[in-house]
Backbone as CSV, one residue per row, in Angstrom:
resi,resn,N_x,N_y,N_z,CA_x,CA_y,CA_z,C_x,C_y,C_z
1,UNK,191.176,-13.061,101.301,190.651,-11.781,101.802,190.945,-11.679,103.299
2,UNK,191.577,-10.678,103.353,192.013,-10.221,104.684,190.593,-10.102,106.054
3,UNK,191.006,-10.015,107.327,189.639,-9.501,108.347,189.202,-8.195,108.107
4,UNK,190.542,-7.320,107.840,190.111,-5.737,107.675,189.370,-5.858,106.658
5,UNK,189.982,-6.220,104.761,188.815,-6.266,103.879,187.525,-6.193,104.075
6,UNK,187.350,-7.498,104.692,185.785,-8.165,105.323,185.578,-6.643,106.341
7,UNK,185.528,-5.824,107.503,185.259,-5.423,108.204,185.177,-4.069,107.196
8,UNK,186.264,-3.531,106.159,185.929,-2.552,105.392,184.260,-2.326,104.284
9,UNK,183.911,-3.937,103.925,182.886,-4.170,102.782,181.621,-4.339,103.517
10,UNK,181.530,-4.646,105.302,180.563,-4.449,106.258,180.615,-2.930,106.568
11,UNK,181.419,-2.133,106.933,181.558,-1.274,107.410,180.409,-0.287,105.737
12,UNK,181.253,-0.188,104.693,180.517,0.428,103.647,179.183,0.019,103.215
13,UNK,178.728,-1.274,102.928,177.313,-1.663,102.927,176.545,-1.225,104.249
14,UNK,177.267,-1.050,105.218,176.190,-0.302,106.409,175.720,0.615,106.335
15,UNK,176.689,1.383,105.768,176.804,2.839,105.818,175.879,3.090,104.263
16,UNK,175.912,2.734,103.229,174.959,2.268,101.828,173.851,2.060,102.716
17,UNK,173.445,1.497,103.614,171.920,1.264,103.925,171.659,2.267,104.814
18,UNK,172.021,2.836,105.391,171.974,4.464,106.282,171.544,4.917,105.399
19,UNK,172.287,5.583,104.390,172.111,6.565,103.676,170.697,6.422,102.997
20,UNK,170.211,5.147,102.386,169.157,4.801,101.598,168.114,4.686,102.740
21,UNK,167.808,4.562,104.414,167.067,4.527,105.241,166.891,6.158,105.947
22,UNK,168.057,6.632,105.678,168.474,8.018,106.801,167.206,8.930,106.845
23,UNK,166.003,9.088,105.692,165.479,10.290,106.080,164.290,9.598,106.704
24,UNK,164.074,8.412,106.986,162.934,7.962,108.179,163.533,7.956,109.768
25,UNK,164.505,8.499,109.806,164.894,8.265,111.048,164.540,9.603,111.765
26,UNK,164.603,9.580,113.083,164.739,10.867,113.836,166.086,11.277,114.193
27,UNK,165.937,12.775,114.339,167.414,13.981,114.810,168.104,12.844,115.321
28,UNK,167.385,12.214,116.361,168.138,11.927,117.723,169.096,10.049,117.462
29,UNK,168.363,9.853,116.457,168.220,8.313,115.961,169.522,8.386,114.857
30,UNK,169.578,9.536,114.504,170.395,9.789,113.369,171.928,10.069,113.637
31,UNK,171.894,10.797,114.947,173.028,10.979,115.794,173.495,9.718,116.411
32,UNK,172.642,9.013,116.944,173.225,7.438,117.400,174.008,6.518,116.512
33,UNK,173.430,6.765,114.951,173.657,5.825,114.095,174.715,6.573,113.456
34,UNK,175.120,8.076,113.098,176.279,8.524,112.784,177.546,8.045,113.840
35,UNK,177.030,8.247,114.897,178.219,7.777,116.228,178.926,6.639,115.698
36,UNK,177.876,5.533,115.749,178.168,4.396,115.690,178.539,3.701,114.287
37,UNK,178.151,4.610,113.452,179.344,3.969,112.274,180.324,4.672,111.626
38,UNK,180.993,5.871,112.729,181.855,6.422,112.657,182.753,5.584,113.618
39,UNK,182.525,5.215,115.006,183.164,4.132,115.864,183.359,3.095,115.273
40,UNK,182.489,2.300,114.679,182.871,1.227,113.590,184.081,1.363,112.602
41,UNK,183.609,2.620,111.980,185.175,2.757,111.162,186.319,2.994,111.637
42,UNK,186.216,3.761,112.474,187.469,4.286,113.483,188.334,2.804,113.717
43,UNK,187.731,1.736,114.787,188.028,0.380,114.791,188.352,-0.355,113.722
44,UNK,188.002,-0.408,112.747,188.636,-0.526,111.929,189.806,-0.273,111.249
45,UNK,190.122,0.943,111.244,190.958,1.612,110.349,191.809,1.510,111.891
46,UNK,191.802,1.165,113.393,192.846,1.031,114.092,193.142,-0.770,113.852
47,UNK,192.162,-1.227,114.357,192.702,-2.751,113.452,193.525,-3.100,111.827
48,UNK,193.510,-2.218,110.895,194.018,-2.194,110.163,195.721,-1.790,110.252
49,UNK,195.600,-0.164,111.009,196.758,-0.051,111.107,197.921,-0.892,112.271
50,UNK,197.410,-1.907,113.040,197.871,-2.265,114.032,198.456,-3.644,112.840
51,UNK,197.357,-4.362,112.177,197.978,-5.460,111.145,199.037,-4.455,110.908
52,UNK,198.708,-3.638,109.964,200.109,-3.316,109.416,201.084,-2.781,109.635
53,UNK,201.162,-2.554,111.066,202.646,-2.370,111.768,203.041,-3.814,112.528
54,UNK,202.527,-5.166,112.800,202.877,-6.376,112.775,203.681,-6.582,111.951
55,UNK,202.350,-6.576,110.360,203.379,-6.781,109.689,204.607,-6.417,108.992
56,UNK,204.537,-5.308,109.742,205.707,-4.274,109.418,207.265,-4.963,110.482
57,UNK,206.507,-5.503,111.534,207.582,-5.887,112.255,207.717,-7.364,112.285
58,UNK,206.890,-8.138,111.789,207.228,-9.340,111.074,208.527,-9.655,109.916
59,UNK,208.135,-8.310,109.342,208.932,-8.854,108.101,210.072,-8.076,108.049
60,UNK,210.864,-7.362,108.745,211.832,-6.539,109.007,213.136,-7.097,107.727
61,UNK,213.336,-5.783,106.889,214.195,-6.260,105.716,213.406,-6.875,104.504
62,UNK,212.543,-6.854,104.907,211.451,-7.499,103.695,210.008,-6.804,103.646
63,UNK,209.944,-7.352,102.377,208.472,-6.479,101.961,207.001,-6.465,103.516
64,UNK,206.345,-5.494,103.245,205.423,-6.137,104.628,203.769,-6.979,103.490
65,UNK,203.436,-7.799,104.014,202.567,-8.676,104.445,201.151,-7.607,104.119
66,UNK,200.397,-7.853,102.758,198.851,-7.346,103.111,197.885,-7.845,102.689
């Protein structure tokens, strides 16, 4: 299992416990925690695409690496 995997199955169980916590929170509490696991994913999905232009340039002529 890849780091992204791992950072994708944290990233979604977070976001699974938001959703199942979200209506005790406040307006303002709710906006912090949308921010921040929208930034979480964002990082992610740029760590992901950065692996896979490595391995895009790792393996030049050959399959890429996932």
């Amino acid at each position: 299992m890849s780091i992204t995997h791992i950072l994708h199955i944290n990233v979604g169980t977070r976001q699974h416990c938001m959703i199942t916590t979200y209506s005790s929170f406040s307006y303002c509490e709710k906006s912090v925690l949308y921010l921040a696991s929208s930034s979480i994913h964002d990082l992610s999905m740029l760590l992901y695409l950065g692996y896979q232009a490595a391995a895009d340039l790792g393996n030049v002529g050959g399959a890429a690496a996932v």
